[in-house]
C-alpha positions in Angstrom: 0.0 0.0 0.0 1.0 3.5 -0.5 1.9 5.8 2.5 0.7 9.0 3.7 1.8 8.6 7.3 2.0 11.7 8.9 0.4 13.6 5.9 -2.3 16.2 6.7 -5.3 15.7 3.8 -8.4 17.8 3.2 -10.8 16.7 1.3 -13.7 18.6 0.3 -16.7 17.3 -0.7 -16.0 14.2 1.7 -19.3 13.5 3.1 -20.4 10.6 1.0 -20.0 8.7 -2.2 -16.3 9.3 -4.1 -15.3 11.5 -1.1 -16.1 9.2 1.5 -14.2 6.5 -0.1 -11.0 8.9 -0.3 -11.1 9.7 3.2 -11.5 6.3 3.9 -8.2 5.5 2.2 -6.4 8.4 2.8 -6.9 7.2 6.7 -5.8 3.3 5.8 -2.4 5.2 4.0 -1.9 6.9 7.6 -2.7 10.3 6.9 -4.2 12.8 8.9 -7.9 14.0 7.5 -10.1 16.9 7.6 -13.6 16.7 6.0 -14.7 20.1 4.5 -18.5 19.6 3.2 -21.5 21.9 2.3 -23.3 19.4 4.4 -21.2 19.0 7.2 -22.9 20.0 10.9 -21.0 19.5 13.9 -17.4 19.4 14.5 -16.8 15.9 13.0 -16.1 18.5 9.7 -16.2 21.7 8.3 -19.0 23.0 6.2 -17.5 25.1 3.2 -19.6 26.5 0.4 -16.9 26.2 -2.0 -18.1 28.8 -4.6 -17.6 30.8 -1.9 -14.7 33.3 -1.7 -14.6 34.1 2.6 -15.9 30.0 2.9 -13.1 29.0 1.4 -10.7 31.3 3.1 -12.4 30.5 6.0 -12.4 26.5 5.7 -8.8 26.5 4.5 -8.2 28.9 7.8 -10.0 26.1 10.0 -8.7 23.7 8.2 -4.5 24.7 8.9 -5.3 25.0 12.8 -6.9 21.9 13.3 -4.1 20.0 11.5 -1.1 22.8 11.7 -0.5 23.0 8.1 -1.5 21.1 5.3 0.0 18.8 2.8 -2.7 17.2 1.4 -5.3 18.8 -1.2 -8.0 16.4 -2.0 -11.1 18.5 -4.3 -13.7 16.6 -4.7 -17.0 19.2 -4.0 -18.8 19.5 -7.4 -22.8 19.1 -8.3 -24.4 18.6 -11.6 -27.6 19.2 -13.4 -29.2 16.9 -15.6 -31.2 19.3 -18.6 -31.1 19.6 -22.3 -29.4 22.9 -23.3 -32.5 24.0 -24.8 -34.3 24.1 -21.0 -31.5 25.4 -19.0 -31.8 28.2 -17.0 -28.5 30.5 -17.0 -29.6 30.1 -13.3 -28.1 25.9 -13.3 -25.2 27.5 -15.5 -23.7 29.9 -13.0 -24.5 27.2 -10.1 -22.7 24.7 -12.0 -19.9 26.9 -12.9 -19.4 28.6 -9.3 -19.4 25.3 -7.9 -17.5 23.0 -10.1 -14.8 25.6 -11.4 -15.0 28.2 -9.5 -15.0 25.9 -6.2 -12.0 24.3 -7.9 -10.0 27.7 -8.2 -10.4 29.0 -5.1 -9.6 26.0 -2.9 -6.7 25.2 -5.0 -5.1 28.8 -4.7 -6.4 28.7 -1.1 -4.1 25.3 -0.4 -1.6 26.8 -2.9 -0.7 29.7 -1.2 -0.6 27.7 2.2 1.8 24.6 0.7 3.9 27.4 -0.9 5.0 28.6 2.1 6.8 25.1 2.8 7.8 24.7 -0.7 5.9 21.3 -1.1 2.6 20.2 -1.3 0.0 18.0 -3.4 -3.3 18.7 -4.9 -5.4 16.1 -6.9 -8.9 17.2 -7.8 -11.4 15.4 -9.2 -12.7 15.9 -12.8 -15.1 13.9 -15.1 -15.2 11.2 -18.3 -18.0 14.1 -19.0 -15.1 16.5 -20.1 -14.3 14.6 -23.1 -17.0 12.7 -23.4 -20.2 14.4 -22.3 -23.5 12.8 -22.7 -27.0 14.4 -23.2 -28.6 16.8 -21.1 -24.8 17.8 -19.3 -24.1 21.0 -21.1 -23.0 22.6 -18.2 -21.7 19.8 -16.1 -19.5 18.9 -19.3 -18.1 22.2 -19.7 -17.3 22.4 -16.2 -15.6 19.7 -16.2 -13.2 20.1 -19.6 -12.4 23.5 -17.4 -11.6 21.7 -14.5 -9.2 19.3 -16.4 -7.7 21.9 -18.5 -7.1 24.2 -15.1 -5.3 21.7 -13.6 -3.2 21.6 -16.5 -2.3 25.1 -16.1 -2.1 25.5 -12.4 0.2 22.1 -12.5 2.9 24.8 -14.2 2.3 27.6 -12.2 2.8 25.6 -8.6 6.0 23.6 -9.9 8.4 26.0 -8.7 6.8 26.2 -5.5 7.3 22.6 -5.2 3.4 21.7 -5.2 2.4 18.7 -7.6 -1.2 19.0 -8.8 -3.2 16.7 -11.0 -7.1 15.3 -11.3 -8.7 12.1 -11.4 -11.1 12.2 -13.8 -14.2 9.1 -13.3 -16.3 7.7 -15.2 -19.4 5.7 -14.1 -19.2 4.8 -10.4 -21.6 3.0 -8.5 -21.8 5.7 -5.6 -25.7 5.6 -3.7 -26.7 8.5 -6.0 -25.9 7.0 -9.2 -27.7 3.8 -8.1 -30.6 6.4 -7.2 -30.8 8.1 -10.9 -29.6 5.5 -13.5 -32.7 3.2 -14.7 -31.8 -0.3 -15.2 -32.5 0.3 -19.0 -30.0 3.3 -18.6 -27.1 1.5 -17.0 -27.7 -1.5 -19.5 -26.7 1.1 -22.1 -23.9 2.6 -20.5 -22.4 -0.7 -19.5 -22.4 -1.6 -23.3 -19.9 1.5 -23.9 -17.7 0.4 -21.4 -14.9 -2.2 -22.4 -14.7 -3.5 -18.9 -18.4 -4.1 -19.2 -19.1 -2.7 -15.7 -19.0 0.3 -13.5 -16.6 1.3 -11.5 -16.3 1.7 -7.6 -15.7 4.7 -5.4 -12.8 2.6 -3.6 -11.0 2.6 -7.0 -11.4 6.3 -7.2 -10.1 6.9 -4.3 -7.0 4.4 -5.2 -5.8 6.4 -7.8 -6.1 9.4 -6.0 -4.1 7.9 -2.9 -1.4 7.0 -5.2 -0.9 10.6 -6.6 -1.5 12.1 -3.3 1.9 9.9 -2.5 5.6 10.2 -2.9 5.2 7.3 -5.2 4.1 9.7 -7.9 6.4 12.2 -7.1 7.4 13.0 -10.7 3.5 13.0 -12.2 2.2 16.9 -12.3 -0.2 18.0 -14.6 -2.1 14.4 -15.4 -5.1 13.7 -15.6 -5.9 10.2 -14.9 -9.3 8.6 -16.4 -10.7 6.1 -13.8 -13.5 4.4 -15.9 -13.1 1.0 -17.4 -11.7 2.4 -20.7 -15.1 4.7 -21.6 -13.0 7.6 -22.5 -10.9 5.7 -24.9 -13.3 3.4 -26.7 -15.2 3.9 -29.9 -17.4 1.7 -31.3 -17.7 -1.9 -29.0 -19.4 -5.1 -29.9 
């Protein structure tokens, strides 16, 4: 197994589904873990409203004191939408947007400028088969995304001199509670058949791949993004 002994992790967005399966194995790796959710109530985490400007400052504030620094980024907040362009409101376009890219920006510079000050650090964020591969009714999910893959890209060169790695984790269909909620057996028939490995994926191999770039074991990977999902992103036409 990987390590991250001694490693002090948030993870937004960490409440359930994907995120609960990182924190889960960030903990089995030995690190040390903060929850920062939109749901969270209590002091078991931090609630963070991640299109938020002072809630991010505020969580990442929070965040340093409880763990006395951080090494750790782990960006998996995000919501989507499920409506044909034709019916969207710019209302679900500005949500989407503030959420999933915005959100993505600010808690990256946020654990940027906090890593920088030690020189080293690690952010992996999590993206979506949906930015190269978007299906219907995810205009604005899907174009969330591709910015969210194409950031980390970017930000990947800008935090390389100040020693910070970053890089997403981009899924495709995972059998989280939510998915099982909203895909129709007649829908998840049909997106099985478009996926080589002939099955979806689970939130524990998510959070594998996210563990493993989190670690020193990827400590010459910056700037990837790594497609979890069976081989949906790469396949054409499958018998």
């Amino acid at each position: 197994m990987v390590s991250l002994v001694d490693k002090r992790v948030l993870v937004t967005g960490g409440l359930r589904g994907i995120g609960q399966a990182i924190v889960a194995r960030v903990k089995e790796a030995g690190g040390r873990v903060v929850v920062a959710d939109l749901q969270a109530n209590g002091d078991a985490a931090v609630r963070v409203d991640v299109s938020s400007e002072s809630s991010v400052i505020e969580m990442m504030t929070e965040v340093t004191r409880r763990l006395g620094g951080l090494d750790v980024l782990v960006h998996c907040a995000g919501v989507g939408v499920h409506k044909g362009l034709l019916e969207s409101e710019t209302t679900d376009w500005r949500r989407i947007i503030d959420v999933n890219l915005m959100g993505t920006f600010l808690c990256c510079r946020e654990a940027g400028r906090v890593m920088a000050a030690n020189k080293s650090g690690n952010i992996v964020v999590i993206a979506s088969s949906a930015a190269v591969r978007p299906g219907i009714n995810s205009t604005a999910y899907a174009a969330s995304k591709a910015g969210v893959t194409n950031f980390v890209r970017a930000a990947a060169i800008d935090l390389a001199p100040h020693g910070i790695r970053v890089n997403a984790v981009s899924p495709g269909p995972i059998d989280t509670e939510m998915v099982q909620k909203m895909h129709t057996p007649a829908y998840r028939a049909r997106f099985t058949g478009l996926i080589p490995q002939r099955r979806y994926g689970q939130p524990g191999e998510v959070a594998g791949a996210v563990v493993f770039l989190a670690s020193e074991e990827a400590s010459f990977i910056t700037g990837s993004v790594v497609a979890v999902d069976g081989g949906f992103t790469s396949s054409g036409v499958i018998g």
